[in-house]
C-alpha positions as CSV (number, residue, x, y, z in Angstrom):
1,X,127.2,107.5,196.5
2,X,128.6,104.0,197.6
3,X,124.8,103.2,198.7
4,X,123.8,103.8,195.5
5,X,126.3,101.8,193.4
6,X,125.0,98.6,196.1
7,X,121.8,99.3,195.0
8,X,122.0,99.7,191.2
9,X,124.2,96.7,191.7
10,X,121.3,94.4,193.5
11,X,118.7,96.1,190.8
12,X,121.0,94.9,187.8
13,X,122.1,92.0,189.0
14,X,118.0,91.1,190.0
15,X,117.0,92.3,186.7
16,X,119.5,89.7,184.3
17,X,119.0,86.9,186.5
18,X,114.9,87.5,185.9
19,X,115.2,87.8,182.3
20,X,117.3,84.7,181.9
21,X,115.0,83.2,184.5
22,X,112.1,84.4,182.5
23,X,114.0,83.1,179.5
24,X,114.5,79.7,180.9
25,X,111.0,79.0,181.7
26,X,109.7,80.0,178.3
27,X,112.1,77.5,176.2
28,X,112.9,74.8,178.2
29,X,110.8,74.1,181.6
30,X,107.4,74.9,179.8
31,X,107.7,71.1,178.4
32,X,109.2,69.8,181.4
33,X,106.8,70.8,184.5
34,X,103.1,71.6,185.1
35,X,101.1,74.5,183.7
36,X,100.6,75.5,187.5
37,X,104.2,75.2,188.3
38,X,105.6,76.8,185.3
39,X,102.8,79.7,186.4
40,X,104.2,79.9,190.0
41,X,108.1,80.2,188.4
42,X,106.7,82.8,186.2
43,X,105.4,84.3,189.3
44,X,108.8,84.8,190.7
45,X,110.3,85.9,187.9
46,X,107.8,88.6,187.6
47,X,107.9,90.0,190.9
48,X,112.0,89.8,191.3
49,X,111.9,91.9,188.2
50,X,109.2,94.6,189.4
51,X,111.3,94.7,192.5
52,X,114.7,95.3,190.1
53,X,112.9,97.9,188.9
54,X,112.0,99.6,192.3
55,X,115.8,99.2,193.2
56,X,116.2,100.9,190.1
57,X,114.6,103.7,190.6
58,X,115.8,103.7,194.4
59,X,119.6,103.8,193.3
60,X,118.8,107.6,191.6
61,X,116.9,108.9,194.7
62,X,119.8,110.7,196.9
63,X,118.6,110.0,200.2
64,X,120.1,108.9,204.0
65,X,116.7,108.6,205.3
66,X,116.4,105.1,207.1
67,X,113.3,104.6,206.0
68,X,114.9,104.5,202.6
69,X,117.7,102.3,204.0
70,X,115.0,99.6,205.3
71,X,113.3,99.7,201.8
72,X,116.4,98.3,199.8
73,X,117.1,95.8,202.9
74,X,113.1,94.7,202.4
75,X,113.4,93.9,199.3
76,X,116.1,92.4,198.4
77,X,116.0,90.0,201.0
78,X,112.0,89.4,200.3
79,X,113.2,89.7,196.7
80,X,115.6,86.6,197.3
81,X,113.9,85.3,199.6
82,X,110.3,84.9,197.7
83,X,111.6,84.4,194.3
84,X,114.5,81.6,195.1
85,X,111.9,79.7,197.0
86,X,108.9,79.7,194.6
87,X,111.9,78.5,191.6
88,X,113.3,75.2,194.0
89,X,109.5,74.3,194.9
90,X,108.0,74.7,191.2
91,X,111.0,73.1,189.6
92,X,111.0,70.3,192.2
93,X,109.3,67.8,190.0
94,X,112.9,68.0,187.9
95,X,115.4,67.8,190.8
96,X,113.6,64.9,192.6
97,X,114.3,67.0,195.8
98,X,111.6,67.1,198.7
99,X,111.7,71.3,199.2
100,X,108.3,71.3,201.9
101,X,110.4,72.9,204.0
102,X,110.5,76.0,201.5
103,X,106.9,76.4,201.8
104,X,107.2,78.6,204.9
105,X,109.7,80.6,203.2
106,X,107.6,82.5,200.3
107,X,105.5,84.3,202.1
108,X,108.0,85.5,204.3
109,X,109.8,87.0,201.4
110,X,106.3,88.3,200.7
111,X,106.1,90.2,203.6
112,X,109.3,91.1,203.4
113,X,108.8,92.9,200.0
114,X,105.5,94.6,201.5
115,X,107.8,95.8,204.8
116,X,109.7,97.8,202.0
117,X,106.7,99.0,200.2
118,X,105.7,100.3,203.3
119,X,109.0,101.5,204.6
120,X,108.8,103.6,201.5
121,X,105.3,104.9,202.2
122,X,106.6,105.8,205.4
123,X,109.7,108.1,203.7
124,X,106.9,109.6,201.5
125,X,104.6,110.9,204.2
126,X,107.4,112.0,206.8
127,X,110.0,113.1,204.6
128,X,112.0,116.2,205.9
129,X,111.9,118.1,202.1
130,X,108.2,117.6,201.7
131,X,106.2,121.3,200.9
132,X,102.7,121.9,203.0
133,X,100.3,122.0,200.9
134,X,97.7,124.0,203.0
């Protein structure tokens, strides 16, 4: 029960910090930085929130299964990894900070979230309950 509580917890607290993310970009930084880097922020905000929603769903699903474990690991740290990064480089312009070095760390968080997508694929196709369907 405590996993799932951690888990609701990292999908809510995802999920508000997207929408006021999401919130931001559309009032305030859609004057204040590029089409294309006000598309990339969008980008992030987007995906952290699909991924809030995954968590979501994964806080319901009453399972030990390491597979399972590894998902929610995944993706919150792609989640936080992919998302943080792509905000500091797009909004870069604003903060006069050089950020290069965050280039690198997108796509990490990209993989990241795919690890879990396929960390879950793996629970799917070996899970213990499943029926035989032949």
């Amino acid at each position: 029960m405590k996993q799932n509580l951690n888990t609701l917890a990292w999908s809510t607290a995802l999920g508000a910090t997207a929408v006021i993310l999401g919130a931001l970009a559309a009032h305030s930084l859609k004057a204040q930085i590029s089409s294309d880097s006000l598309a990339a922020f969008n980008t992030g905000v987007r995906y952290q929130m699909w991924h809030a929603l995954a968590l979501l769903a994964l806080s319901f699903l009453n399972s030990k299964s390491i597979f399972i474990k590894w998902t929610k690991i995944f993706w919150v740290t792609g989640c936080l990894l992919f998302a943080i990064s792509i905000y500091l480089l797009s909004t870069s312009s604003l903060t006069s900070m050089h950020l290069g070095i965050l280039g690198p760390i997108t796509p990490l968080g990209g993989l990241l979230m795919t690890a879990g997508w396929v960390s879950l694929f793996l629970f799917a196709i070996t899970g213990k309950n499943r029926k035989k369907n032949y």
